[in-house]
C-alpha positions in Angstrom: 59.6 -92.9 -7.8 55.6 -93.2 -7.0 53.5 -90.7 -7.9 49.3 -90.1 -7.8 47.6 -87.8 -10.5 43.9 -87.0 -10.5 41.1 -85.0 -12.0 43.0 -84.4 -15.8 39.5 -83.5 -17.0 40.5 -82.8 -20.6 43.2 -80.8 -19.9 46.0 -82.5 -21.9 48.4 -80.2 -22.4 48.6 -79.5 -18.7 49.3 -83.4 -18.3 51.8 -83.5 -20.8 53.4 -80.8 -19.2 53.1 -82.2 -15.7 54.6 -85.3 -17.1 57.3 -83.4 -18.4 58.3 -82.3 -15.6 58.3 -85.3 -13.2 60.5 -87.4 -15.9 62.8 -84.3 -15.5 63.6 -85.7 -12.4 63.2 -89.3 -12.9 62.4 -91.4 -15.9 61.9 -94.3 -14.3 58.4 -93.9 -12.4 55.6 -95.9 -11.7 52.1 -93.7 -12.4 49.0 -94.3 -10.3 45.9 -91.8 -12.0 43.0 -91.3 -9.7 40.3 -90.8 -12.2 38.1 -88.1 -13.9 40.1 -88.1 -17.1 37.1 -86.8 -19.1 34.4 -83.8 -19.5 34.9 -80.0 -18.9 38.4 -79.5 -20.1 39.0 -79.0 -24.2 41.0 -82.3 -25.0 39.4 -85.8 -23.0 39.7 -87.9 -25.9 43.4 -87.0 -26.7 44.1 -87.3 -22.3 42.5 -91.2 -22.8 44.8 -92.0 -26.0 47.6 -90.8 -23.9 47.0 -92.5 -21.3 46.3 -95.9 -23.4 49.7 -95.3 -24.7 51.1 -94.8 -21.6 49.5 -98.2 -20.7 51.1 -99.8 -23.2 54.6 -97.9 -22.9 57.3 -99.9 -20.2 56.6 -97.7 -17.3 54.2 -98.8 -14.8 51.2 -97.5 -14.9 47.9 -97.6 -13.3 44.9 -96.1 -13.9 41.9 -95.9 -11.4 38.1 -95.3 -12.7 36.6 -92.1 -11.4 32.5 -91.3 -11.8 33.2 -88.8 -15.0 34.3 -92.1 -16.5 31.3 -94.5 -14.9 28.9 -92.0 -16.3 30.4 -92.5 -19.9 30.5 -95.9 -19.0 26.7 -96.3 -18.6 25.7 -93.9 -20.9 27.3 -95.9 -23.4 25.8 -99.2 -22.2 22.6 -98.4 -21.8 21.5 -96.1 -23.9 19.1 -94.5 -22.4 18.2 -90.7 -21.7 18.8 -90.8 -17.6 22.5 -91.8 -17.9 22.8 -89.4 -21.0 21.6 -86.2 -18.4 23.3 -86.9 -15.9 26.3 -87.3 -17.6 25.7 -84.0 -19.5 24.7 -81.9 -16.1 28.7 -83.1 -15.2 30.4 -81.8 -17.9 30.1 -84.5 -20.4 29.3 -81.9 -24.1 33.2 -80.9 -24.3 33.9 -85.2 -24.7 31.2 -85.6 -26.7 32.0 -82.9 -29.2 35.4 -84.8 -29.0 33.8 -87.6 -30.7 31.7 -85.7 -33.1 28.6 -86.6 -31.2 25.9 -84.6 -32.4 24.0 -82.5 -29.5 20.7 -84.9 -28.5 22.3 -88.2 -29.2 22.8 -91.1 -26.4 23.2 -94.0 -28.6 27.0 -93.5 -28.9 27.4 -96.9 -30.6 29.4 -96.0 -33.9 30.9 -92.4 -32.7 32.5 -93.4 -29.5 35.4 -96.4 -30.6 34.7 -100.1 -29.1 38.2 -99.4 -27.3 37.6 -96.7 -24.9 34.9 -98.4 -23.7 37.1 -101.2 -23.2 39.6 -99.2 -21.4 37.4 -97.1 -18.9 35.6 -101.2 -18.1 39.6 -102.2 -17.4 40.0 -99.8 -14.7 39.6 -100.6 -11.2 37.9 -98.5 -8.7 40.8 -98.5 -5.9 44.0 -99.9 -5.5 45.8 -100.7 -2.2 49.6 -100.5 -2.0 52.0 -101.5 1.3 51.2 -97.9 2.4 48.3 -96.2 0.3 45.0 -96.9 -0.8 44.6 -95.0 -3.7 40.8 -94.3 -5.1 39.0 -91.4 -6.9 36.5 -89.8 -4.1 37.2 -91.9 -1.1 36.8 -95.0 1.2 33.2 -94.9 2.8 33.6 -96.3 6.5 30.1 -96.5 7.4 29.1 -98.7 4.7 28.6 -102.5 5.8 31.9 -103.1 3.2 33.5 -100.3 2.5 35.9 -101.9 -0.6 32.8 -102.9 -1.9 31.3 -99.8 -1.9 31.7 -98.7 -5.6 29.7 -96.1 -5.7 31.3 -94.1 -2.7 34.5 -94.8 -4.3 33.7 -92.6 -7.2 31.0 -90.2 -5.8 31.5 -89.5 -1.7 32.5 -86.4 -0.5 32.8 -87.7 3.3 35.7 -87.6 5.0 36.4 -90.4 7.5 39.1 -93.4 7.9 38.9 -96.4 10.1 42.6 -97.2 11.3 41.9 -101.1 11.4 40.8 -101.3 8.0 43.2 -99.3 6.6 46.2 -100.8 8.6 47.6 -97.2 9.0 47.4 -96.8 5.2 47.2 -93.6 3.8 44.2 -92.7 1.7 44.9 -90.8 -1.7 41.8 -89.3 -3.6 40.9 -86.8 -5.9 37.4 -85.4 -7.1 36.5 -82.9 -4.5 38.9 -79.5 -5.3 40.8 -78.1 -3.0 43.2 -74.8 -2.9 46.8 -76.0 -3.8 47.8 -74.2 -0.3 45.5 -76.6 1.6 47.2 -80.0 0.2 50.3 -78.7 1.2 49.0 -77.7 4.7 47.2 -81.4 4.8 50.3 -83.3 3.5 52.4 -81.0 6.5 49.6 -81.9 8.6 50.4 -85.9 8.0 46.4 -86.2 7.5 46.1 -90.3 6.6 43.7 -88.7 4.1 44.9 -86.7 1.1 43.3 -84.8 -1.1 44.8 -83.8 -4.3 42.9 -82.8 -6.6 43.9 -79.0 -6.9 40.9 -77.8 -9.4 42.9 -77.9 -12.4 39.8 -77.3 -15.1 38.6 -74.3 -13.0 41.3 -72.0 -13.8 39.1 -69.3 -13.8 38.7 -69.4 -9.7 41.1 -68.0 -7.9 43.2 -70.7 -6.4 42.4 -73.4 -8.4 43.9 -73.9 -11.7 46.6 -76.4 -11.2 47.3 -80.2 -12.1 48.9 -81.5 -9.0 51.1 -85.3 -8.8 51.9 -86.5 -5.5 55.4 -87.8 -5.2 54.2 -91.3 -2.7 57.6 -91.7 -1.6 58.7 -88.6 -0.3 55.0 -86.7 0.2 56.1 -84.2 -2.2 53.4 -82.4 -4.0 54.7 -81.3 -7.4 51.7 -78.7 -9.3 51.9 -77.1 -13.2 49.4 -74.2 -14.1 46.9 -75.0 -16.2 47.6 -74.3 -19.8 45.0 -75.6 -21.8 42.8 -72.3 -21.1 
């Protein structure tokens, strides 16, 4: 089986869980991840080592970049105080303290390991299958190239799809939360695109709270309740 995860944000014992309960089923899946790994939730550096495993396990796995992960990305790069701020006004302090970054500090050469870094520059911003096109925040149309348009990949929160560029394709994203209830209506729907990022770090909100996989070969949506909060 296929299935699309998105928006962990930290939450890794909602993951594992999640995880759990797919190879329940099936133990022999492929894994596409739709980004926003990191930030808010308690855990982001223990969701990237399991993940990095996962990478190198036998199972097929593939592991889209999401803007929570280009903003640690530059921040590391760069080094400078823009990237660090706007990384922190989206969540970034819980993945710092992860790395015993002291509050203030955006030179994270020599807290943050050589090999995250690594892995967040290894991931691609989409990936197209026979039948999906599967991408953090979305496919922007009205750009002159849309596949080339890396930063609506990871930031847009437009809505459109363009049947001759797509081929039909459907168009599987995360990053902008929806209520579990309205995936399911969407995916009845047979929207070519879907949503699913079901809130999982905002537990607090009423329905939101959930880490939600969809199953690409059958449209199944299969959710766990957040339980790292």
């Amino acid at each position: 089986m296929h299935y699309a995860i998105s928006d962990i944000h930290g939450c890794i014992k909602t993951l594992k869980e999640l995880i759990k309960t797919i190879e329940a089923v099936s133990s022999d899946n492929t894994y596409y991840f739709l980004g926003d790994y990191i930030d808010r939730g308690p855990d982001s550096k223990s969701v990237l080592d399991y993940l990095i495993d996962l990478k190198h396990s036998k199972q097929a796995i593939h592991i889209i970049r999401g803007n929570h992960e280009e903003m640690m990305l530059s921040t590391y790069l760069n080094n400078n105080i823009e990237d660090y701020l706007l990384w922190m006004n989206n969540g970034a302090s819980q993945t710092l303290k992860n790395y015993n970054v002291p509050n203030g500090i955006y030179h994270l050469t020599g807290y943050i390991p050589k090999k995250y870094i690594e892995f967040i520059e290894s991931m691609p911003y989409f990936i197209e299958t026979e039948k999906f096109i599967l991408v953090h925040a979305g496919i922007n149309f009205n750009s002159d190239n849309p596949f080339n348009d890396k930063i609506s990949m990871i930031w847009t929160r437009e809505e459109n799809y363009n049947s001759d560029l797509t081929k039909g394709k459907f168009i599987i994203h995360g990053h902008t939360q929806l209520p579990k209830k309205q995936i399911l209506k969407n995916i009845e729907n047979k929207n070519k695109i879907l949503c699913i990022d079901s809130g999982c770090v905002y537990k607090q909100i009423k329905e939101y709270g959930y880490l939600s996989a969809l199953n690409l070969d059958t449209l199944e949506l299969i959710s766990t309740e957040n339980i790292d909060f």
